[in-house]
N, C-alpha and C positions, 0 to 999 in steps of 0.2 A: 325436193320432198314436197308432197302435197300440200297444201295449206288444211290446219284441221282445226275444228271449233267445238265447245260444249253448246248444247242447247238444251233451254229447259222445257218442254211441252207437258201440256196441262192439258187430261180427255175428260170426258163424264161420258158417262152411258148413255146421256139422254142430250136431246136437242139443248140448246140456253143459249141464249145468244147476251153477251156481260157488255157494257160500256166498258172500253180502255179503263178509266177512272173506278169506275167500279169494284175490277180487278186489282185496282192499284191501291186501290182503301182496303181488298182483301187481304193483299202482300202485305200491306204496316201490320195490320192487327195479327197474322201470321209471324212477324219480325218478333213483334212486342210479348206476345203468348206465348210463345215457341222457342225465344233466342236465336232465331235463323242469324248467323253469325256476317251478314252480307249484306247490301243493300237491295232487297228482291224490290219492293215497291220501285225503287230511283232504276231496277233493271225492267221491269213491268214498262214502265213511263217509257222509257228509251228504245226497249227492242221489241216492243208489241207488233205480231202478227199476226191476224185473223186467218188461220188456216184451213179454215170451213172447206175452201174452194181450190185450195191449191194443191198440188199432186208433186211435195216436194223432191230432188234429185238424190235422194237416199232413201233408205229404207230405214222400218225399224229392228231395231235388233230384237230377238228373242229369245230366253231360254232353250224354247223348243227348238231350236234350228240349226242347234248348237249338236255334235254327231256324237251319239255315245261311244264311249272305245267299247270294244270286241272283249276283252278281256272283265268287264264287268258282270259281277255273279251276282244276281238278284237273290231275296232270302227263299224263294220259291226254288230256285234251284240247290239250296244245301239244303232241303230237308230228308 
């Protein structure tokens, strides 16, 4: 069986380029505010990667791409 992993990725809509550290002082106060029940800061520190540039070997998944069944009645069709 393949080997399989969670990943967490983090987008904005706009350019920002964060310090590692940065980010990582974002994750505690997110932990602290939030009760994120994990270490996100100690996972920030550890698995950080700048993906600006990279064209990683998956894709992402989306709603959209996902095939409606046939069998699905919109309310536009029962009226």
């Amino acid at each position: 069986m393949p080997q399989s992993s969670n990943r967490i990725l983090v987008g904005v809509g706009y350019e920002e380029k964060v310090a590692v550290k940065t980010l990582e002082a974002r994750a505690g106060k997110l932990e602290r505010t939030k009760g994120v029940p994990f270490d996100l800061s100690g996972l920030v520190d550890r698995g950080y990667t700048d993906a600006t540039e990279r064209k990683p070997p998956g894709r992402v998944l989306k709603d959209a791409d996902i095939p409606k069944p046939a069998s699905v009645t919109t309310p536009s069709q029962t009226r």
